[in-house]
N, C-alpha and C positions, 0 to 999 in steps of 0.2 A: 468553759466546760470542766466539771469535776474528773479527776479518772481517782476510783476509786484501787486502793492499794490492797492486796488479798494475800499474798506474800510480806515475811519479816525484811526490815530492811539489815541487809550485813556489809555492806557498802556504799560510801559516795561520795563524789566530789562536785568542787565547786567552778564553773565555768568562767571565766571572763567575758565582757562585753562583746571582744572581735572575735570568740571564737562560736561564742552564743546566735550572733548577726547572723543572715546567710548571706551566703557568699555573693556582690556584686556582680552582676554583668560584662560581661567585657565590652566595651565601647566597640559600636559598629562603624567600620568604614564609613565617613563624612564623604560619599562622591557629589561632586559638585557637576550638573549636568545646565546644558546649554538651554538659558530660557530668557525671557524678553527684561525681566527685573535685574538682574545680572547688573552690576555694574561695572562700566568701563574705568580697565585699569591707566594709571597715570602714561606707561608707555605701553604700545602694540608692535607685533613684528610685524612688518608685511613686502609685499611682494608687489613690483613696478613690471607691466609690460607693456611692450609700443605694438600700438597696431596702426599700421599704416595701408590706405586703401588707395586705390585710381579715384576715388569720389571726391579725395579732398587732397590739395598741395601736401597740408599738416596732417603731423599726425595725434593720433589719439594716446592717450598713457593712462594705460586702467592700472590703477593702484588697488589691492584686497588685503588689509591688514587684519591678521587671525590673534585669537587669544587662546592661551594657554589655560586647558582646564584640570584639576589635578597636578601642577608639576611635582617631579618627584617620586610620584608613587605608581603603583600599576594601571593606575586608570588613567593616566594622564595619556591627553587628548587635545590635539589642534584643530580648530574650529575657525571659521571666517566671519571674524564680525561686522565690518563695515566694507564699502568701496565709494572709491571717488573715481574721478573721469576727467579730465583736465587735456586740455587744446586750446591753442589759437585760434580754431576757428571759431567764429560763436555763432553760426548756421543753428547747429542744434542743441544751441545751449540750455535753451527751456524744459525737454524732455528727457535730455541726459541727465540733468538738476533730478528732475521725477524720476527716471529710472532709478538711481543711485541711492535715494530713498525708499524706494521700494522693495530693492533690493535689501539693501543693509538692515530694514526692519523683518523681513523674511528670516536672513542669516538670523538677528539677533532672538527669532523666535523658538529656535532648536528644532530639533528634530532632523530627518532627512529633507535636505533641500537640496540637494544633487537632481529633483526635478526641475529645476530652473534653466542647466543646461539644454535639456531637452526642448521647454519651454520658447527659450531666446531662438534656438537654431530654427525654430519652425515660424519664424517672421521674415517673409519675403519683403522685399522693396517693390511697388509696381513699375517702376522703372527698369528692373531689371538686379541682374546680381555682379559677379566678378569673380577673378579666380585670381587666389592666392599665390606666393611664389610656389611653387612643388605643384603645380595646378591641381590645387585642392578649390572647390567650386565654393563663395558665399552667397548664400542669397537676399544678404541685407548687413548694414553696418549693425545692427541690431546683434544679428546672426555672428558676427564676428566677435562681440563684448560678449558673446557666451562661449565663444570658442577658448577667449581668455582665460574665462571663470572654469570652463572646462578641466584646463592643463592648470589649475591652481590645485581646485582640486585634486587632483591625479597627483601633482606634488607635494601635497601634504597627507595621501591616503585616504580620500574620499573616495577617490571611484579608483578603480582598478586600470594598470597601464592599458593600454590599446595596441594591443600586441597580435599577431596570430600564433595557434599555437604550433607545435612542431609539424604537425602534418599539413595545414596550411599552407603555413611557412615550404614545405616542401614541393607540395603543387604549385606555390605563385612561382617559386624560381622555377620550377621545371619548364611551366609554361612559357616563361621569360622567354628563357634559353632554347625554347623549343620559332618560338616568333621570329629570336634575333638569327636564331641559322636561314628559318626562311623566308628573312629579310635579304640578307646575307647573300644568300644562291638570287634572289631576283632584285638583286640591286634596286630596293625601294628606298622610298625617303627614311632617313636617315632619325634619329630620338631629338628631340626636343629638349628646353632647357629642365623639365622633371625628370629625367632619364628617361621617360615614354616616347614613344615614335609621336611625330609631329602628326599624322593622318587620326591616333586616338581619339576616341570621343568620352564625353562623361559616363561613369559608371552611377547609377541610380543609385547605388549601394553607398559606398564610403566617397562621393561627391569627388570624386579623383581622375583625373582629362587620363584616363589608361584603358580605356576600352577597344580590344584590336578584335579582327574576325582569323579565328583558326579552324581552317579544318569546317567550316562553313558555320560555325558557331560565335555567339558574340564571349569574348570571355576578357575578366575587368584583371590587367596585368600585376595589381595592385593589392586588391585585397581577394583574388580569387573566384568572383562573382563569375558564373555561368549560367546562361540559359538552358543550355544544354543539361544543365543537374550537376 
């Protein structure tokens, strides 16, 4: 396009190449997010837990090795890439094999998969369930390899602790302490190996043998749970 000059010229200079150029872009942040092409690095960190159940003598040892995305910089981010499953027993060696696959191609697909927890826990056994040391209720060895996945998660900052918060927290003790006096005055049975009284029942709620009646209400010593409101 011409631009035509209307004015004398009384000055001018002459520019060089770099300063003539416009000015480059600043290179955007490379973040590298979790997706199924990713390739696996030569090593992984990961994380060994034993579960051991009344279903079988042996136990279970769920491995969940995560990789590292971004290290270094502010995006950096621990992810779970794969999991294995490893026992003597080979009862359920065929479906474990498939579960472990199934899993570790989920994990490798990115995204939120903190649904998987929820997923695993809601597989009953028709057999029947079992209860954990601390009598925390499972209702399937299924149920339990997510209970794993669970606390990995929560360990690397997936899901958030499982805590109550301070006023919770304040009702369950009060109640406690309000049970154990009048256990206390009518010399009943005495707590069980969870710190709950042996007469407890299951609480619906956080699946935990701490259900006492107070005060003509059923109320869960554990995580709070009332009928009563």
């Amino acid at each position: 396009m011409a631009i035509k000059i209307e004015k004398p010229i009384v000055k001018y200079s002459v520019k060089s190449a770099e300063e003539a150029a416009p000015p480059a872009a600043k290179p955007s942040a490379d973040v590298i997010q979790m997706h199924e092409k990713l390739q696996r690095p030569e090593m992984l960190i990961g994380s060994t837990y034993k579960v051991k159940t009344p279903l079988s003598e042996h136990a279970l040892y769920v491995t969940i090795n995560d990789i590292v995305l971004n290290p270094g910089t502010e995006h950096e981010q621990r992810r779970p890439f794969e999991i294995f499953i490893n026992s003597k027993n080979m009862e359920h060696f065929q479906w474990i094999v498939a579960l472990t696959r199934i899993i570790s191609a989920v994990f490798r697909k990115g995204g939120d998969v903190t649904f998987l927890v929820e997923e695993l826990h809601s597989v009953f056994d028709p057999r029947g369930g079992y209860f954990k040391k601390g009598g925390h209720y499972m209702p399937s060895l299924v149920a339990e390899i997510g209970d794993a996945i669970e606390a990995h998660m929560r360990m690397i900052g997936m899901l958030e602790p499982a805590s109550l918060d301070e006023h919770q927290q304040k009702l369950v003790d009060q109640k406690k302490k309000e049970f154990e006096e009048h256990q206390a005055q009518a010399k009943d049975c005495g707590n069980g190996e969870n710190g709950f009284p042996d007469a407890a029942t299951l609480c619906a709620k956080c699946s935990t043998k701490a259900v006492v009646q107070m005060d003509g209400c059923m109320t869960c010593l554990n995580c709070g749970d009332s009928k009563c409101g």
